[in-house]
Every structure is written in structure tokens, then in C-alpha cells.
SEDOMI-563797 format. One record per residue (C-alpha): residue number from 1; residue in one letter; x, y, z. Coordinates in steps of 0.2 Angstrom, whole numbers, m for minus. Last residue first. Layout:
BEGIN
+-----+----+-------+-------+-------+
:   i : aa :  east : north :    up :
+-----+----+-------+-------+-------+
: NUM :  a :     X :     Y :     Z :
...
+-----+----+-------+-------+-------+
END
This chain:
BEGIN
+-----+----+-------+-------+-------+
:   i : aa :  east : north :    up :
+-----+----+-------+-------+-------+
:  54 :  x :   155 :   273 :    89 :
:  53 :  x :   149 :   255 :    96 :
:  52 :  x :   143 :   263 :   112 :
:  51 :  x :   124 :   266 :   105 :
:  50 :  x :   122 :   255 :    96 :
:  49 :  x :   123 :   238 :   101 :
:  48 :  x :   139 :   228 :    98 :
:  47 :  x :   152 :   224 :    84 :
:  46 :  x :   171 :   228 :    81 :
:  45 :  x :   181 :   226 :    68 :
:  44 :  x :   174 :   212 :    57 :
:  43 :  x :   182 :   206 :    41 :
:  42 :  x :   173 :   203 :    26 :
:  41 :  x :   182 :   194 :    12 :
:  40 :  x :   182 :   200 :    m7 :
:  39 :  x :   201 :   202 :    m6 :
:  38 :  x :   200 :   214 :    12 :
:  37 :  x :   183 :   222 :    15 :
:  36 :  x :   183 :   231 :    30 :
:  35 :  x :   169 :   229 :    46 :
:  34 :  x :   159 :   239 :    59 :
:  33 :  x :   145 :   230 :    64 :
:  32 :  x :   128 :   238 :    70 :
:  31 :  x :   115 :   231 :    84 :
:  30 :  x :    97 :   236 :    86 :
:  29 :  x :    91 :   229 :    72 :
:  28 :  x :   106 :   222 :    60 :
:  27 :  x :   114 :   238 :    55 :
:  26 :  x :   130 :   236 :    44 :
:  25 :  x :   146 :   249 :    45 :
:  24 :  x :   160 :   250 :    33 :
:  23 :  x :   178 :   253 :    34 :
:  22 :  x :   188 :   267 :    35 :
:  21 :  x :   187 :   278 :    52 :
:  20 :  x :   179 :   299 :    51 :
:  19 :  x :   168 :   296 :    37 :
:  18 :  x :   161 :   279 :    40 :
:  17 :  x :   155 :   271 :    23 :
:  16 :  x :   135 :   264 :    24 :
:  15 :  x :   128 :   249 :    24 :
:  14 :  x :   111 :   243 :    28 :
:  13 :  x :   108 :   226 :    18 :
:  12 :  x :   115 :   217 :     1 :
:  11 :  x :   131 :   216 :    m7 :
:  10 :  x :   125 :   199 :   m12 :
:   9 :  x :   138 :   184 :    m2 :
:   8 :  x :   147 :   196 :     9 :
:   7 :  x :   133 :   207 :    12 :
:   6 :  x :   121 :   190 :    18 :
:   5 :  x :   133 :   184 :    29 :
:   4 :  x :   136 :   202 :    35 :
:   3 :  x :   117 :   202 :    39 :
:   2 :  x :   114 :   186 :    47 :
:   1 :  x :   126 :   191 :    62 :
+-----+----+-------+-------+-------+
END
């Protein structure tokens, strides 16, 4: 996904904390990325469209 390349090099894009699960989502259109930031790297949960990816 563009948009975790892009967060992990500018912070930028549509992230927002989850509440109920640590981590971080990002939105990239229709599709969302749940992700941790470990030492300045992103590390990917789990990814897919949106509606079954909570």
C-alpha cells in the first residue's frame, strides 16, 4: 500500500488510534491497514477491504 509508505517516511495520511485493539489504522480508498509502530518501523497486522477488516 502507497499510504503506509508514505506514513512511515512523513507521518502523513488517514490514521487514527483503534480503541478497543493497540495499533493504528490507515485508509487507502476502500481498503484500511491495521498496523504497530515498533522502533520507527511500520509493521502491518492485518489488511483488507473494509468492511470485514474489524
Amino acid at each position: 500500500m502507497d499510504a503506509l509508505q508514505k506514513y512511515e517516511q512523513d507521518g502523513s495520511g488517514d490514521v487514527k488510534k483503534l480503541v478497543n485493539r493497540n495499533g493504528y489504522r490507515i485508509r487507502a480508498g476502500d481498503y484500511r491497514a491495521i498496523f504497530k509502530v515498533e522502533s520507527g518501523e511500520v509493521i502491518v497486522l492485518d489488511a483488507g477491504p473494509r468492511g470485514g477488516i474489524y
